[in-house]
N, C-alpha and C positions, 0 to 999 in steps of 0.2 A: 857678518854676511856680506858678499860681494855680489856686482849689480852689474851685470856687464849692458852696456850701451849697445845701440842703431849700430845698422849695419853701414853707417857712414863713418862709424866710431870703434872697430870691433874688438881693438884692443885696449879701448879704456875700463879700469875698474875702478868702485868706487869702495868704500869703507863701510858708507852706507846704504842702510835699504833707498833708493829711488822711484820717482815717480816716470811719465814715460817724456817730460822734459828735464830729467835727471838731478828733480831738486828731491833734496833728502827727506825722506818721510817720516823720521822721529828726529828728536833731538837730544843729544850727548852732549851735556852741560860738558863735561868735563872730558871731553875730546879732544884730542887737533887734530883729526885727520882731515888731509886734504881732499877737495879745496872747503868742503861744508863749514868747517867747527874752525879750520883756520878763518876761513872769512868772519868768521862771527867774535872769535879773540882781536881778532887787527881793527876788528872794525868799534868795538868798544871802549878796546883801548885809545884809540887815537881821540874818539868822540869825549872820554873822558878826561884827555890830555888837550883839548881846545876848551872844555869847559872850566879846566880847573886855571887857566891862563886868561879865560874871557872874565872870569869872577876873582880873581886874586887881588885885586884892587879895595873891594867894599870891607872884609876883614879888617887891614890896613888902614882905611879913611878917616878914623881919630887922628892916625898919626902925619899921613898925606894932607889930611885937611888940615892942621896949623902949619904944616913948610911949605903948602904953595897958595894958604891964605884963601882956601875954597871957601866959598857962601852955601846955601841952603840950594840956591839956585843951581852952582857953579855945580853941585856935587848931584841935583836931579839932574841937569842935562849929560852930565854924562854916563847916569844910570842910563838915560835915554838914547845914547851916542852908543853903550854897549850893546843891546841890541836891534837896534834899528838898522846898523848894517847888514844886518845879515836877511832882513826883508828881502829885497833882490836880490841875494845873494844865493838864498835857497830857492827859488826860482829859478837860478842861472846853473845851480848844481843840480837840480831835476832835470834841464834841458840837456846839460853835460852829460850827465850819465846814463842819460836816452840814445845818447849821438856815440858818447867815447868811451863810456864803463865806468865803475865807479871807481875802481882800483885808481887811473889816471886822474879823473876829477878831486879823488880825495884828495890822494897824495899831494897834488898841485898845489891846490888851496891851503892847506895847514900849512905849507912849507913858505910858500906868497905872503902869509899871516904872522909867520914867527918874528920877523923883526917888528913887526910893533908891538910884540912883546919884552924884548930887547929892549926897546927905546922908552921903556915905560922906565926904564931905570934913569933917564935922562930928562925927565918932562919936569920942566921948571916953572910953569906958568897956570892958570886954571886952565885955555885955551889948548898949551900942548897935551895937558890931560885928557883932556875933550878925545883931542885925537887919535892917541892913540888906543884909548878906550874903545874905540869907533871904527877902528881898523883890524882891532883884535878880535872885538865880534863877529869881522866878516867868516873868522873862523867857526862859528857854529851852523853855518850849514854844512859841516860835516853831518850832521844830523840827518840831512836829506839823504844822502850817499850809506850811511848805514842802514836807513829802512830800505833804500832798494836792493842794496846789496844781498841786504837778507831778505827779502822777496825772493830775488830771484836765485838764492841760492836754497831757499826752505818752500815744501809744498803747501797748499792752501791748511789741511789741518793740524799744522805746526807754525806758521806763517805769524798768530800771535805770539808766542811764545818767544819765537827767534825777536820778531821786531819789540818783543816789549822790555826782553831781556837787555839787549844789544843799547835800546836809548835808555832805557833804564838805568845801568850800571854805566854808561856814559853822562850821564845825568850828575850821578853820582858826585861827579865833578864838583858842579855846583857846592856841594854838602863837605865832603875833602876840602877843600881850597881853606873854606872857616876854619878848619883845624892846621890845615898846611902853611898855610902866610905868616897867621899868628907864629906856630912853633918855631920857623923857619926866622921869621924876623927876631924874634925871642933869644934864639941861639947865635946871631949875629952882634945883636947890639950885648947882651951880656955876657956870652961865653969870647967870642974875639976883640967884644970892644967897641964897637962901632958905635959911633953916635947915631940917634935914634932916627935922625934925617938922613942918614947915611944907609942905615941898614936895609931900610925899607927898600932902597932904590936898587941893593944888594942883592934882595931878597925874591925880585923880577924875574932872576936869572934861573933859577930852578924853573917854573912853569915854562923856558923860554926853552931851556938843551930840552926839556921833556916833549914838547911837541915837536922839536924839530925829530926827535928820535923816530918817532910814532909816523909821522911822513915818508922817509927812507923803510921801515917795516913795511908799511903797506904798498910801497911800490915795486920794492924787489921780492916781499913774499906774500902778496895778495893775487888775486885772479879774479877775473870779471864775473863768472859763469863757472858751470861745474863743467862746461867741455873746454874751458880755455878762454883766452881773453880779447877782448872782441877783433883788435886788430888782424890776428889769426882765423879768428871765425870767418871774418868777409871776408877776408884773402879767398880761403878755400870754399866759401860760395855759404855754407852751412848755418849763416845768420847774413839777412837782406839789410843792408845799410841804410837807416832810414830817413827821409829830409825834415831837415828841421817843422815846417810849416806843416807838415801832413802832423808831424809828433802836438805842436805846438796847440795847432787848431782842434784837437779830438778832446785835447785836455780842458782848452778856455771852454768849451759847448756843454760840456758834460756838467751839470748844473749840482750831481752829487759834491763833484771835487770842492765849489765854491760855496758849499753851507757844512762842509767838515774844515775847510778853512777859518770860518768865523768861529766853530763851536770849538776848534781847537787854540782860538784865537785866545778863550776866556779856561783853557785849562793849564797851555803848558805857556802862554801869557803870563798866567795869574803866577805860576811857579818864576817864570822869570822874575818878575816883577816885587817876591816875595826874596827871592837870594839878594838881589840888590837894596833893599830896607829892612832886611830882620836884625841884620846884627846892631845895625843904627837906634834900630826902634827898641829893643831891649835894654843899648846903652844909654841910651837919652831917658827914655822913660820910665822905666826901676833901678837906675841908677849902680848897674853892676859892671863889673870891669871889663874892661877889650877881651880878657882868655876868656871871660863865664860867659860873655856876647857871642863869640866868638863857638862857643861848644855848642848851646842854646841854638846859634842858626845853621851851624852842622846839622842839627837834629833832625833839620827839615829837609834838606837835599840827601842827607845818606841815608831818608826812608826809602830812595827810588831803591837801594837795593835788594827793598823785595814788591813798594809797590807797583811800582809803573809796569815789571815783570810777570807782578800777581795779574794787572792788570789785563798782559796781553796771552797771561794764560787760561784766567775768566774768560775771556773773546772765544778761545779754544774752544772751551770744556761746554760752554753753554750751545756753539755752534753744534757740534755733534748732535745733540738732543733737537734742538730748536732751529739750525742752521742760520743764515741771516739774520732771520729777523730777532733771535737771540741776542745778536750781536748787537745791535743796532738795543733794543731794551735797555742792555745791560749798561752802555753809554750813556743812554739819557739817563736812566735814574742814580745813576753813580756823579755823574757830574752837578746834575740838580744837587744831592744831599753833600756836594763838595761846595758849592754858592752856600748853601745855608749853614755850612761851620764857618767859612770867610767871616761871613755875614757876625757871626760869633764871637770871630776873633778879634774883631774892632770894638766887640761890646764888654768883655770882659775887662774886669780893672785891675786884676790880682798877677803877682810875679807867675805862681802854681797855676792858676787856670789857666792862663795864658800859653804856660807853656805844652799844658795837656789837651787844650784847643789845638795849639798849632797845628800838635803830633798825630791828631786823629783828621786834621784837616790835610795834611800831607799825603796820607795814605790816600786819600779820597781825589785829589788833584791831581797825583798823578797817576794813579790807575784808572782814571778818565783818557791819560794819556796814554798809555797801553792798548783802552778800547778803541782807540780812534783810530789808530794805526793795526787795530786788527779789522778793520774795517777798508782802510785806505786803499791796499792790493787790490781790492776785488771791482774796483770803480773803474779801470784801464788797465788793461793790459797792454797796449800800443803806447801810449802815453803816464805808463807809471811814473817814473822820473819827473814828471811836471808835474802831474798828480802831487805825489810826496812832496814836489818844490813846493808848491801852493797853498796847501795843506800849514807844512813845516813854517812857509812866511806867514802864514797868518796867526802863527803862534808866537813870531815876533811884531808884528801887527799891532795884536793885543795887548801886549806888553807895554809898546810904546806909547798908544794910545792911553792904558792907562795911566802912566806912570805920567806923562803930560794932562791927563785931564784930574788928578787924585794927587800924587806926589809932587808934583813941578814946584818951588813955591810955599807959598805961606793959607793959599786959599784953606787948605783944609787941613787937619790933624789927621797925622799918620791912622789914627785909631778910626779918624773918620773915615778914610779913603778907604780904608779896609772893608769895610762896613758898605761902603758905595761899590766897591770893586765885586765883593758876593752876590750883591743885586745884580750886577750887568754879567755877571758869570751866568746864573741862572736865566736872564734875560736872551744871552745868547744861546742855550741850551735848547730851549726850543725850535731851534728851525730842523734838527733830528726829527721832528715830527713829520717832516716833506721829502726824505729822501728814501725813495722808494726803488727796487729793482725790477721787472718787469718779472723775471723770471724765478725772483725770491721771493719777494711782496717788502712788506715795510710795517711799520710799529702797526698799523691798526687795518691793513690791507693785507689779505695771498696776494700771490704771484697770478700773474695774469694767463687764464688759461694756453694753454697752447704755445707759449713760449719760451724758449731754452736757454740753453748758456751759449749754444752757439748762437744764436741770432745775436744775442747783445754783445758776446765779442767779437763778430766778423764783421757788424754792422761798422765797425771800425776801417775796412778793407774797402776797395774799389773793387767792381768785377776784373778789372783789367789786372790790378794786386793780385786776385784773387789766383788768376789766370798760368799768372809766374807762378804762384807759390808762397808770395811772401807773408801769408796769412797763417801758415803753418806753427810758427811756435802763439799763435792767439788758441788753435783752435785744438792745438793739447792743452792751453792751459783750460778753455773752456770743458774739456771731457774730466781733468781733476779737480775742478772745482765744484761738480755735483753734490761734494759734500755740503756747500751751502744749503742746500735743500732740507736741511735735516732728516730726523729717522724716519718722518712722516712721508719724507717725497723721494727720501731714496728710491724707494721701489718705484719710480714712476718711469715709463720708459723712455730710452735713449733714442733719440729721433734717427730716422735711417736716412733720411735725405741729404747728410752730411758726410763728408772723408773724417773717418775716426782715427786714431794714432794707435799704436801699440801699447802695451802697458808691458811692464819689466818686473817682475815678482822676485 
């Protein structure tokens, strides 16, 4: 089915059915057509190629740990140095792809990133480790640039789907890399030769050509938007350029975006934080070797391939029925019962339990992560890109926080901190109980009589904004996102005192 565009657009078609800001209204796993399904392939790919480079290291760390003489400490701080840069990082990529698109913001960054992937093959000291661990991370605010990317290229009731798939199987990463570093070093030091301190540093070089690959993709065959890419857009007048502080300030007020920052703080934190000590914590403490370490904490990142995805197509399915505040349910009680396997996994003393803890705990952490980000879009539409920044930082936030107050050190045992990290996962999960939408309602509230999707998106605008126009792509996406309402308020009517947009069947 082809979907022909505004009459500012009249010879654009699309592949797919669209909505009347021309984001695609179903989703074709197994698509490229342009720009929808390709933006959704570039953008997973690349995210999976900054993850599997950010985590290539921990696999490795028996063997990195005796050639440059790492301590307990030397080897948590740079679990912590992995992601901790990327805290402002993805804040600065929200801001980015508010101002320049995400196409340019991605590309830039992974490319900026790949030499301290390089150099990791050169790091002789615990210190140079540090670093460049630290600098590699900066890469995963790719993360930010893929949810908005697929935002704004997927309508509100596909919108989980696309983003749970897209960080999901970028996620991925994380889970690949356990299998990739091992194999990778394995077929160096035995099959060519290399001595074992040698190999490793050999073995950099694959995660290093792989992102730079995935950079050059997305720059010459990514697109901002489904009508083109923004520089084009403002040119011809048909997207309003917008200033940083107007973008900046709608984001830091909006008091939704700062309590899905914290709760996502304690879900895809808690995954962070779990890629950088499984493999360790299985080799140290049941005493199995680097591959069987090394498969074991695969287990848990290459569940994102269908959870963090099941995730944000739960967000979906329940939306329809229930709208919002579906969403918002499904979040808290998925991530609650995701704290209480944590919690489990620290208690358990058995090689088999352990390992069928983890696996059921996986599932659950990160398809908390899917529902946050089926949630995320709908908090700003002016200020997505900060949003998703804010959001994404605070799931390296969490990470580091914990990883510094549970991992750092000798204070507590692995099995403890695990045990302590389910309590503060759960502890942050409640503040989902406060964030409410005026025109949706929230877990234990409706929506507030008499208010719409326009009020809450234009309340974004200035009259004088308003005056120009440049309020225009808020207040289509307000007229498609009614589906939040669920089946109950669909029928409810569409306020007339507003300019409505066209719809495109």
């Amino acid at each position: 089915m082809e979907v022909t565009q505004n009459s500012d657009n009249n010879d654009r078609k699309f592949a797919l059915p669209v909505d009347s800001e021309h984001k695609a209204t179903v989703f074709r796993l197994f698509s490229v057509a342009t720009p929808h399904m390709r933006a959704f392939h570039l953008s997973w790919v690349s995210f999976f190629a900054c993850f599997v480079s950010t985590f290539a290291a921990p696999p490795l760390l028996p063997i990195i740990r005796d050639n440059l003489n790492l301590t307990a400490t030397d080897i948590g701080n740079a679990g912590i140095a992995a992601v901790s840069g990327a805290v402002f990082a993805r804040v600065a990529m929200g801001t980015a792809c508010d101002l320049f698109g995400p196409r340019l913001a991605s590309s830039s960054l992974i490319l900026l990133t790949a030499p301290a992937v390089f150099l990791s093959a050169i790091a002789n000291s615990p210190a140079a480790f540090l670093m460049v661990r630290f600098f590699t991370g900066f890469s995963l605010a790719t993360f930010v640039s893929t949810q908005f990317w697929m935002s704004s290229m997927f309508s509100p009731g596909v919108v989980g789907t696309a983003n749970g798939l897209s960080g999901g199987w970028g996620n991925l990463g994380g889970g690949a890399t356990q299998l990739i570093m091992p194999l990778v070093y394995s077929l160096i030091h035995t099959q060519i030769g290399s001595t074992k301190f040698t190999a490793w540093r050999i073995a950099f070089f694959i995660p290093a050509i792989f992102q730079t690959l995935s950079a050059f993709a997305i720059f010459f065959l990514g697109q901002d938007m489904p009508d083109g890419n923004y520089v084009r857009l403002e040119n011809s007048g048909e997207k309003h350029k917008d200033s940083f502080s107007q973008v900046f300030y709608h984001a830091i007020t909006n008091y939704r975006g700062w309590i899905l920052a914290l709760t996502y703080g304690y879900c895809f934190g808690v995954e962070l934080t779990i890629d950088n000590i499984i493999a360790q914590y299985f080799y140290d403490r049941f005493n199995v070797n680097l591959h069987t370490a090394g498969i074991i904490a695969a287990s848990f990142g290459l569940a994102n391939l269908f959870s963090r995805p099941g995730g944000g197509i739960l967000s979906d399915v329940v939306a329809k029925r229930f709208g919002m505040r579906g969403r918002l349910w499904t979040l808290w009680v998925v991530q609650m019962l995701g704290g209480l396997l944590c919690l489990l996994l620290g208690k358990v003393g058995s090689l088999s339990a352990s390992i069928a803890v983890m696996l059921v705990f996986s599932v659950f952490v990160q398809a908390a992560c899917g529902l946050t980000f089926g949630v995320v879009p709908f908090v700003s539409r002016r200020s997505l890109g900060v949003i998703s920044g804010m959001t994404g930082g605070g799931g390296n936030v969490g990470a580091v926080l914990t990883q510094v107050i549970f991992f750092r050190g000798s204070r507590y045992s692995t099995e403890e901190g695990m045990m302590l990290m389910g309590v503060m996962m759960m502890c942050c999960t409640l503040p989902i109980l406060f964030i409410y939408f005026p025109q949706w309602g929230g877990l234990f509230c409706g929506p507030k009589k008499g208010s719409t999707e326009q009020d809450y998106y234009l309340s974004e605008w200035s009259k004088a904004e308003k005056e120009q126009g440049f309020h225009k792509m808020s207040l289509k996406f307000a007229d498609n996102s009614r589906t939040e309402r669920g089946k109950k308020g669909s029928s409810a009517p569409i306020p007339s005192n507003y300019e409505t947009s066209p719809t495109f069947v």
